[in-house]
FIBA-834255 format. One record per residue (C-alpha): residue in three letters; x, y, z. Coordinates in steps of 0.5 Angstrom, whole numbers, m for minus. Each point is the difference from the previous one (the first is absolute). Layout:
BEGIN
SITE type    px    py    pz
SITE  ALA     X     Y     Z
...
//
This chain:
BEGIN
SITE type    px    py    pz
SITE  UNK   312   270   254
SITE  UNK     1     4    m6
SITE  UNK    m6    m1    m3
SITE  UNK    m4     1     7
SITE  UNK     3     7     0
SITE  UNK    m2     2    m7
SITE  UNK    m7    m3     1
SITE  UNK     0     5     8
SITE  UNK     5     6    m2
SITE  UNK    m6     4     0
SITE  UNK    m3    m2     7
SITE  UNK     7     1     2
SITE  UNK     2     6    m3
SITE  UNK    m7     4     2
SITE  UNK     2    m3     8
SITE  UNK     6     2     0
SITE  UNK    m1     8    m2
SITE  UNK    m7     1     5
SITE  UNK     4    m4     5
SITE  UNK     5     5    m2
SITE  UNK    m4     7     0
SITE  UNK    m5    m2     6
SITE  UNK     7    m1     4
SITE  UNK     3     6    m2
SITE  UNK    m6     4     1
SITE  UNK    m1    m3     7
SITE  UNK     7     3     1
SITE  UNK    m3     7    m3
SITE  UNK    m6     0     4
SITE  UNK     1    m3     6
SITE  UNK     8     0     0
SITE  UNK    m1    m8     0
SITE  UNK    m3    m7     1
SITE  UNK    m4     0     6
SITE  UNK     3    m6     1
SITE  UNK     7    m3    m3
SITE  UNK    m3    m6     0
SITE  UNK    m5     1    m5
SITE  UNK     4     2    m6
SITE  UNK     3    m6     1
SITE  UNK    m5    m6     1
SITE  UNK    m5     3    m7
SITE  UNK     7     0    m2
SITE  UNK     1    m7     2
SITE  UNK    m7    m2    m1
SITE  UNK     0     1    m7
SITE  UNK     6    m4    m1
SITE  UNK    m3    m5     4
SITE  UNK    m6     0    m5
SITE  UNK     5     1    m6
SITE  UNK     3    m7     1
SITE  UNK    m7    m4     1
SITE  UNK    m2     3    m6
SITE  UNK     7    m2    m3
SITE  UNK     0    m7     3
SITE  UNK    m8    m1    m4
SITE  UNK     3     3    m6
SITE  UNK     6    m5     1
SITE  UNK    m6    m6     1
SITE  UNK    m4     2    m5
SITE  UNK     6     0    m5
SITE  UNK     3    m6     2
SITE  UNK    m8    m4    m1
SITE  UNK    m1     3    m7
SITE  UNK     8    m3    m3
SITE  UNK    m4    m7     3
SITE  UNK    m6     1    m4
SITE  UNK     4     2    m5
SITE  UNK     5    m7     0
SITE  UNK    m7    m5     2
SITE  UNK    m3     4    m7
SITE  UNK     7    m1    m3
SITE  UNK    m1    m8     2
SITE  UNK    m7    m1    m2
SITE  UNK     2     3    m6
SITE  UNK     6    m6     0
SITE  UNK    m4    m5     1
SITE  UNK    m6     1    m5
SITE  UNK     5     1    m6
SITE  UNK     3    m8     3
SITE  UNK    m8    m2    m1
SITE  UNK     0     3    m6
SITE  UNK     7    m3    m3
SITE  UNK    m2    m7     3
SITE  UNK    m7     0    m2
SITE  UNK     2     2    m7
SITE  UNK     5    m5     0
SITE  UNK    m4    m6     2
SITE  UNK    m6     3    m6
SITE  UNK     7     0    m5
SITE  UNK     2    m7     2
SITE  UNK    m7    m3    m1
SITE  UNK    m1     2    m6
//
């Protein structure tokens, strides 16, 4: 989780102040939302949006440590290759 909200502070960061100004200049302009349920479903949709990113954020990651482990097992297997093959080649001679 903390790796996502270092790598989304800024989107974060830059919702939050012009939800921030654009409510309270609502407030200024107007003397409020037009409806109370608008501030709150963009609110609710960008956490909405938030977790999906989180959840592919959290998929990617997760497929990139398995990539990481096959490669890391590939790498096992060629080295047993080599040692059996070079083995095989000392015992001959």
């Amino acid at each position: 989780m903390s790796e996502y909200l270092k790598k989304e502070k800024w989107g974060i960061t830059f919702f939050l102040i012009i939800y921030i100004a654009l409510f309270i200049s609502s407030y200024l302009l107007i003397g409020g939302p037009a409806t109370v349920e608008g501030p709150i479903c963009v609110f609710l949709g960008f956490c909405f949006v938030q977790f999906l990113k989180y959840r592919s954020f959290k998929k990617d990651a997760g497929n990139k440590k398995d990539i990481l482990r096959e490669r890391h097992l590939e790498k096992a297997i060629q080295l047993e290759y080599l040692k059996k093959k070079e083995r095989k080649s000392h015992d001959q001679t």
